[in-house]
C-alpha positions as CSV (number, residue, x, y, z in Angstrom):
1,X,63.6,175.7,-108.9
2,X,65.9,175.4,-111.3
3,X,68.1,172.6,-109.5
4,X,65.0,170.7,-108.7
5,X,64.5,170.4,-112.7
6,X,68.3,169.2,-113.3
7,X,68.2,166.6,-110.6
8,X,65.0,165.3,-112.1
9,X,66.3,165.4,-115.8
10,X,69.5,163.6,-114.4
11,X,67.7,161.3,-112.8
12,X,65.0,160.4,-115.7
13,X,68.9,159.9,-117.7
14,X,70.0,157.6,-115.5
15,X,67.1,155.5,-115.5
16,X,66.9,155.7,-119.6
17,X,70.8,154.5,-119.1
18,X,70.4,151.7,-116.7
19,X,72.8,153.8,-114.4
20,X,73.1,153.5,-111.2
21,X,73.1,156.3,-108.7
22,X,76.5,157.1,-107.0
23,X,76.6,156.7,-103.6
24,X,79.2,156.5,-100.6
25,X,79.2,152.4,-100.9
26,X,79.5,152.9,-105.1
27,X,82.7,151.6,-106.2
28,X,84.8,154.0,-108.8
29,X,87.7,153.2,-110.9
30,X,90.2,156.3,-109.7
31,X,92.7,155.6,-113.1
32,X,95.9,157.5,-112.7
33,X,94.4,160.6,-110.7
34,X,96.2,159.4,-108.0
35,X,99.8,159.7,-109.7
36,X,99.9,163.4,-109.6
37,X,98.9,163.5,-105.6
38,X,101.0,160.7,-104.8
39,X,104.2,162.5,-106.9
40,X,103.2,166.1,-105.3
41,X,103.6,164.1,-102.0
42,X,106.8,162.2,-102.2
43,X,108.7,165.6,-103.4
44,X,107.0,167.4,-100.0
45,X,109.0,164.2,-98.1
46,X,111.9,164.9,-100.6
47,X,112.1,168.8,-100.0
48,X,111.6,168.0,-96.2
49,X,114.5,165.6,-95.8
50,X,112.1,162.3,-95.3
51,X,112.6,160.4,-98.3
52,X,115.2,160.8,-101.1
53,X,115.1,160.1,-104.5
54,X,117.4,157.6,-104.6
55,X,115.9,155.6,-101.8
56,X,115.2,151.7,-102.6
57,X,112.2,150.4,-102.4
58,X,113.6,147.4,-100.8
59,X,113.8,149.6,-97.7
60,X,110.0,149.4,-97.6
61,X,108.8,145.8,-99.9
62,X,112.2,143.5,-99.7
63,X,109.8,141.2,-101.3
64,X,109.1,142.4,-104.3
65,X,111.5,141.4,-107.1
66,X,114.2,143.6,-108.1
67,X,113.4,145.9,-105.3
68,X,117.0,146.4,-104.2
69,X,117.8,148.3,-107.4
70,X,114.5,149.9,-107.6
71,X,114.8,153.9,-106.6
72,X,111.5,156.1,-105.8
73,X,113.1,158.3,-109.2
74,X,112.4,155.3,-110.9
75,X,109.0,154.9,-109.8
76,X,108.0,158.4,-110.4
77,X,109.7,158.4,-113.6
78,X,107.6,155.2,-114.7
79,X,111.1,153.6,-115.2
80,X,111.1,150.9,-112.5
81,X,110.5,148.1,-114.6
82,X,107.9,146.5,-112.3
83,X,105.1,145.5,-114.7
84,X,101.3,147.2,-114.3
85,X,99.3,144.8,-112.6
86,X,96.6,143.8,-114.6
87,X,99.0,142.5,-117.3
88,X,98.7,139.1,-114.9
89,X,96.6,137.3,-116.7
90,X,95.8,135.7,-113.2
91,X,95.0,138.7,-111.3
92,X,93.0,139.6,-114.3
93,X,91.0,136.3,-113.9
94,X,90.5,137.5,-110.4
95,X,88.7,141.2,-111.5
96,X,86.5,139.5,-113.9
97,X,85.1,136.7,-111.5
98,X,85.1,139.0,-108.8
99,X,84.3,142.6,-110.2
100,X,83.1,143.9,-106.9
101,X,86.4,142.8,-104.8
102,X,88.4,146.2,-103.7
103,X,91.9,145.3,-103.6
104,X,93.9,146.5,-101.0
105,X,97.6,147.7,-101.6
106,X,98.5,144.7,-99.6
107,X,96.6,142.3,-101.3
108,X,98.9,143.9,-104.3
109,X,101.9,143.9,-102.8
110,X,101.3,140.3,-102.0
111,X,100.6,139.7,-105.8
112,X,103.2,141.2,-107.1
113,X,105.7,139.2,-104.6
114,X,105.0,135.7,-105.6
115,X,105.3,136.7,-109.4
């Protein structure tokens, strides 16, 4: 069948490519495809009366710096001033010893509150 031939024709590519097949264990950089199902959620709390705009995010990290004048606007808005995480030079050490590590949002949020 025709699918038969397309798997096969993929798979002789990814062999040519050194690529590996993707399975549930692979591990796959997401990028900012998250941002748009993380905004479209926070307006559903906002338009629900769960969460406001104005909210500080000290009400959920007091750790992390500035987070008493930081607003969930702000972080939507990409106006928060919090700093991406990879511009740590030392986190970045960490990804490039350990490329394999998955990073939890706490082990993030624990970053980000000793810098």
């Amino acid at each position: 069948s025709t699918g038969n031939i397309r798997n096969w024709i993929s798979q002789q590519e990814d062999k040519k490519n050194n690529r590996e097949k993707i399975t549930v264990e692979s591990t796959i950089r997401i990028g900012s495809t998250t941002k748009l199902f993380t905004g479209y959620l926070i307006m559903k709390l906002v338009q629900d009366s769960l969460l406001s705009l104005n909210d500080k995010l000290e009400t959920w990290y007091p750790n992390i710096p500035n987070s008493n004048e930081i607003t969930i606007r702000n972080l939507l808005m990409h106006k928060s001033g919090t700093v991406e995480i990879l511009q740590f030079s030392r986190f970045l050490m960490q990804c490039v010893f350990n490329p394999r590590k998955n990073y939890t949002n706490s082990d993030i949020i624990e970053f980000l509150s000793k810098e």
